[in-house]
N, C-alpha and C positions, 0 to 999 in steps of 0.2 A: 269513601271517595275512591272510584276507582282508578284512576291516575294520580295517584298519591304515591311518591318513591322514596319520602321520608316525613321521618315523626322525631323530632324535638321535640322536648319535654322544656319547661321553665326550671329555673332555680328554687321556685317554688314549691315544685315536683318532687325534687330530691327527697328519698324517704327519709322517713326521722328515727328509724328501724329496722335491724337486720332480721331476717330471719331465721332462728334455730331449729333445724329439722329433727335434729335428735327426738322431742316429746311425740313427733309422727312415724317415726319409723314403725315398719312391722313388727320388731323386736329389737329388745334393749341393742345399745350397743356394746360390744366388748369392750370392757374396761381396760388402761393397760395395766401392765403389771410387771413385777418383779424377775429379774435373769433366779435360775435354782442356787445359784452361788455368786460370792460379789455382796457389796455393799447397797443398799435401797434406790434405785435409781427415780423413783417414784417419792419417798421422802427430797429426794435432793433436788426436785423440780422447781418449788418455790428458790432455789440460789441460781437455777438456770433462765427461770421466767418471769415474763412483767406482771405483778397480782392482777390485775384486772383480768389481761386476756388470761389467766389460769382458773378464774372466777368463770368465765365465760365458756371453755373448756369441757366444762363439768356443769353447763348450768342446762337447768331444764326447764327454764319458761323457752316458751315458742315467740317469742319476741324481745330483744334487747335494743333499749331505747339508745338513740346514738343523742353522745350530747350536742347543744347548740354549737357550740366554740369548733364539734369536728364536721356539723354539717357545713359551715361558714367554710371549712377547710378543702371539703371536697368539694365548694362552689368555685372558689379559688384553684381548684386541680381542673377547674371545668365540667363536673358532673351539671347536669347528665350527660349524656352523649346518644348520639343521633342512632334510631335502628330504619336500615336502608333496606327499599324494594329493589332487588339487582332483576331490575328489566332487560338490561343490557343483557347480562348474562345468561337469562331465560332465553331470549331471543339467537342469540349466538348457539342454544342448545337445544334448541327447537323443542323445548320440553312445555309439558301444560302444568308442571311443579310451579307452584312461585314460591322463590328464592328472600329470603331473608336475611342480612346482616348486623351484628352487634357491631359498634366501632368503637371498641375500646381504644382500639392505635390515637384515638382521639385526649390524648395525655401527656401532660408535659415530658416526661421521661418516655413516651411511646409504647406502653402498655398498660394492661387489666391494674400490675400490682402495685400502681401506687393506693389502690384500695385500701390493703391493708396496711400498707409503711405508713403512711399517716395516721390511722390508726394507729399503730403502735408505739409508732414514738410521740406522739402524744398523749399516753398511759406511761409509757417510760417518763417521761419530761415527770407529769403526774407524779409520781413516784419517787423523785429526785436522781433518778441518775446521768450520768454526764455524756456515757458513752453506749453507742450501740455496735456491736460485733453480731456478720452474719454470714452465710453462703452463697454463692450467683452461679448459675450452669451457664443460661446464655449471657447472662448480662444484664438481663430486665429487672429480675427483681436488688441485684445489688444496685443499679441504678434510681430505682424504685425509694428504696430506703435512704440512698445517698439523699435524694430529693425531701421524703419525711425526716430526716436528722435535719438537715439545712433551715425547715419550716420550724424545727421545734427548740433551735439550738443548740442539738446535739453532737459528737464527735462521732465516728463512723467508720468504721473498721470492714473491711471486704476480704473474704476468701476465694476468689475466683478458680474455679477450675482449669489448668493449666492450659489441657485443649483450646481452650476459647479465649484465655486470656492474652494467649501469643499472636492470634490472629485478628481480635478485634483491637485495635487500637484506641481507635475513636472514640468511643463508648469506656475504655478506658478513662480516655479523657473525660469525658462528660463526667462521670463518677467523680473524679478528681477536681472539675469546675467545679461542681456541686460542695467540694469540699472532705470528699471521703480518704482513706488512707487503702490504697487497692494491693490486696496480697497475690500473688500467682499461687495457688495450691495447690499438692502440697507446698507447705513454704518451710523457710527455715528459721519461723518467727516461734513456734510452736514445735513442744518436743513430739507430736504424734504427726508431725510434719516433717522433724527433721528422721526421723525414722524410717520415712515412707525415702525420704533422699537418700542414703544412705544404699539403698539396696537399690533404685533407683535414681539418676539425677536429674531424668529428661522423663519422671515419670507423669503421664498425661491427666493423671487427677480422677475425680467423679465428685458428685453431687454430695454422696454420703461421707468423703474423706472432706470436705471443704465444710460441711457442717460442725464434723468432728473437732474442724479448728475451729470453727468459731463459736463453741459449746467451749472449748477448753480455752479461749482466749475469757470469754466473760468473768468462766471461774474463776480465774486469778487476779479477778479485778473488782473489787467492792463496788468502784462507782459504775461500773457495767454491767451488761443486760443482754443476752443474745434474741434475735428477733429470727423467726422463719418465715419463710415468705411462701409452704405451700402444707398440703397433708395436716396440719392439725384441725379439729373441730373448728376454734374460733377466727382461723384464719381464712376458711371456706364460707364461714357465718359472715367475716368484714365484704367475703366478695358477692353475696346476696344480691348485695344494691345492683349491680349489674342485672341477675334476673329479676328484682323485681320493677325496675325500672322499663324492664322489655315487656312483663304482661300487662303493665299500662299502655304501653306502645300498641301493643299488638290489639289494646280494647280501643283506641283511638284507629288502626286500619281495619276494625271490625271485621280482623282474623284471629287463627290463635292456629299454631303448630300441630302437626301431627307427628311432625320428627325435628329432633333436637339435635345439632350437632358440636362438640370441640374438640379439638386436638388434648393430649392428656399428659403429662409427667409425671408428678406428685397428685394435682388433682384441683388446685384452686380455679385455673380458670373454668373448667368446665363444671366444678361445683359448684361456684359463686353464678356461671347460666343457666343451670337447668335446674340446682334444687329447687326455685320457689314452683315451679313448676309440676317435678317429682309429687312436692305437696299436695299440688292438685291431682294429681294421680293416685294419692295413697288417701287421702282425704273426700277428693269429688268423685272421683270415679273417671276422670280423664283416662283418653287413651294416647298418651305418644309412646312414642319410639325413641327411645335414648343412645347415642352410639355417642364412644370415644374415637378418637381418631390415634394412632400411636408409629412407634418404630417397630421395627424387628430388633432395631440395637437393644428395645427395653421395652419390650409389650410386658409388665407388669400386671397387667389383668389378664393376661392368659397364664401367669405363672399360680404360685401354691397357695390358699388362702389359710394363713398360718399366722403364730405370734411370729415378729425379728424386730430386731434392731433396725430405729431409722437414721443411724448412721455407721461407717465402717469403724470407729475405732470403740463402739458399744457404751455412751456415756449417758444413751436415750434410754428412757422403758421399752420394754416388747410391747409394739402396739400388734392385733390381730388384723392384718392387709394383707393382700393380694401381694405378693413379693416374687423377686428370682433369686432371693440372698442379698444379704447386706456388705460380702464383701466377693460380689461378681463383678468381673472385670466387663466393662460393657467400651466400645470401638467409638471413637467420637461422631459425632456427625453435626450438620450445619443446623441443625435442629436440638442442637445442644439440651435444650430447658426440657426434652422429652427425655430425657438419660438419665432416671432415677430409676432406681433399684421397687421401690414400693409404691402401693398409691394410698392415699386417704383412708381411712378406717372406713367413715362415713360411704364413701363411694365405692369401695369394697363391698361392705355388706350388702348395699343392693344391686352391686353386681353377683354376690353368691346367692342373692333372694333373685336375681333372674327379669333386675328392672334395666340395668345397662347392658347394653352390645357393646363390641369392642373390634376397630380391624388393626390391624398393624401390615403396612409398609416397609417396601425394603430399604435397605442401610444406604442403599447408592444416591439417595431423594430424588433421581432425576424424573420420574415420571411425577412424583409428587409435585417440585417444583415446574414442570412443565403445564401441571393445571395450575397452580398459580399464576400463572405470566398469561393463562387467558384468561383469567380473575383480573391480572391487571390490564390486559387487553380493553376488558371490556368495561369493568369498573373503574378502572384510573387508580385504584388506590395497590399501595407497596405493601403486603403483608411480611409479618414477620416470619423465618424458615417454621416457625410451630404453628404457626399460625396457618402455614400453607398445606397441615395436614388436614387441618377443620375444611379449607378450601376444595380440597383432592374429594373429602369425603362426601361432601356436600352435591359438586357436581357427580359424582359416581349414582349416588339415589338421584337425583334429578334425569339422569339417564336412564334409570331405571323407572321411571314414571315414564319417559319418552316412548321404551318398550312395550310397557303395559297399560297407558292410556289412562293414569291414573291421576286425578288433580290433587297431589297433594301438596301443603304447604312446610316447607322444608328451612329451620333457621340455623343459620351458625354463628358460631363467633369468633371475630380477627380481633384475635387478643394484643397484638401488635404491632407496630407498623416495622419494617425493613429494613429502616434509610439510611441504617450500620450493618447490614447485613448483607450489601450488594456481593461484596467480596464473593463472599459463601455462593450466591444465585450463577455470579461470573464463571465460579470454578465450576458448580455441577451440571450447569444449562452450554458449559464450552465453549461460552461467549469471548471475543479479543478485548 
């Protein structure tokens, strides 16, 4: 249909299966491993993670059956979610690209990662523990989790990074509606928090110091359980359902992409869209174009592809990512959830195998958010600030086709929605 500007899927739809790309890759992937001195960080994984998602980690079927009880869960979060023809926005760019949207914003908590919260803490519940402890950069994924603790009747512990915790309030609250207990990080709940105070007391946090606490809160607690919400294997596998829900989409508008886009931090949203895809690239012989959308504060795939630490106080194994160091001081910005130090193992490696591109923007977001605001011009919808780098990039190649007369078909994904983030848009777009 050629006037078709959106594809809903049924609840029937919802897969019943993640997909694990690991058995397809070009070559193994790097296992983690062991610091040369120090205690087994790799033995001590099972005290830090849920058995199941550590089972899945390491597993090497190319398929993992999702149980009924979590498909039921994610019908209730509202999967699937709708992928949009932005006509609007082709027309405002006078381009012969057509434009494609994932809407993940399409979620109770407003993003991709309740994919895997639910997931998780329903393998923790599974498991018997009581409580889950974790990290949040923007706010999504601790909101996220706050939402799967709530569904599974868990207790809920948040590390927030200081930068973003003093600014968003709201979302605070939401966390705390939900039921969660919200730390500002560093904190002075945790002795590698009160440390970090100590030398500083208005120190601004990062991703990989809020991890560090909420790794060392679980440890001291038998009945908890720390949950991640980006960069590991199984947590890129929970967010699948997103891409494979889009290449039914895309066989229902009897398209299919030539280029891929998301904005990137750690790596889950844009590896939960484009790996089932990848698949068909290393498997059929497709041809897209992969790009991450990123910061200058933390283009992590432009940095070393090395073993590090994916947190600052080293409680993690060395996984082998694309990193800029685990203890770089990286500048806040309103795009918070892009301000990790490292990316995904997975999305690494085929960025050193030469299947991902990668741009990174500068620290000020104002050109970034100002393609946003003709996103929302023209689509109506509020992207989230990360989300508005998948937006930047998207329209950038669509412009790029405008030049060279090329019809190509271009999708991205608005991992999600804004309507706590206006603050941030107010201050860098200099609105009253």
């Amino acid at each position: 249909m050629g006037d078709r500007i959106q594809v809903n899927l049924t609840t029937d739809d919802i897969p019943k299966q993640w997909y694990n790309i690991i058995p397809d890759l070009p070559e193994p992937l790097p296992p983690p491993k062991d610091p040369e001195e120090g205690e087994s960080r790799i033995k001590n994984l099972p005290n830090l993670m849920i058995g199941e998602c550590l089972n899945q980690e390491f597993s090497k079927e190319n398929w993992i059956d999702i149980p009924e009880e979590l498909v039921q869960l994610y019908a209730h979060a509202g999967r699937p979610r709708p992928l949009f023809r932005a006509t609007n926005l082709e027309k405002k760019l006078d381009t012969p690209a057509k434009l494609y949207y994932k809407s993940e914003f399409f979620s109770p908590t407003g993003s991709h990662k309740v994919n895997t919260a639910i997931a998780q803490c329903y393998y923790a519940k599974k498991q018997g523990f009581k409580r889950v402890t974790t990290e949040t950069g923007a706010g999504q994924w601790g909101t996220a989790l706050s939402y799967g603790a709530s569904l599974a009747g868990l207790e809920c512990t948040i590390y927030w990074v200081r930068a973003v915790y003093e600014w968003k309030q709201d979302r605070r609250t939401f966390m705390e509606l939900l039921g969660a207990e919200v730390n500002a990080s560093p904190s002075p709940k945790t002795d590698f928090g009160r440390k970090l105070l100590e030398k500083d007391k208005k120190h601004p946090g990062s991703l990989g110091i809020a991890i560090s606490e909420g790794l060392e809160d679980s440890s001291k607690s038998p009945d908890a359980v720390y949950c991640l919400g980006s960069v590991l294997n199984h947590v890129l596998m929970h967010q699948t359902i997103i891409g494979l829900e889009t290449k039914h989409q895309f066989e229902i508008f009897d398209d299919y992409p030539d280029i891929m886009i998301s904005c990137l931090g750690g790596g889950s949203n844009f590896g939960g869209f484009v790996l089932p895809f990848v698949g068909d690239v290393l498997t059929k012989g497709k041809k897209i174009k992969f790009i991450a959308a990123q910061s200058k504060v933390a283009p992590n795939l432009q940095g070393e592809y090395k073993y590090d630490f994916a947190d600052y106080a080293e409680i993690t194994p060395l996984l082998k990512m694309y990193t800029l160091g685990h203890k770089i001081d990286m500048a806040p910005i309103r795009g918070d959830g892009l301000r990790y130090h490292g990316c995904s193992p997975i999305i690494s490696l085929l960025r050193n195998l030469g299947y991902i591109d990668t741009i990174a923007y500068e620290r000020d977001e104002k050109y970034v958010f100002e393609k946003s605001k003709l996103f929302i011009n023209t689509e109506g919808w509020l992207p989230a600030p990360e989300s508005a780098y998948s937006i930047c990039c998207a329209i950038e190649e669509a412009l790029k086709c405008k030049e060279s007369g090329e019809k190509k078909t271009i999708a991205f994904n608005v991992s999600g929605h804004g309507f706590m983030d206006i603050p941030g848009y107010r201050e860098v777009l200099e609105m009253k």
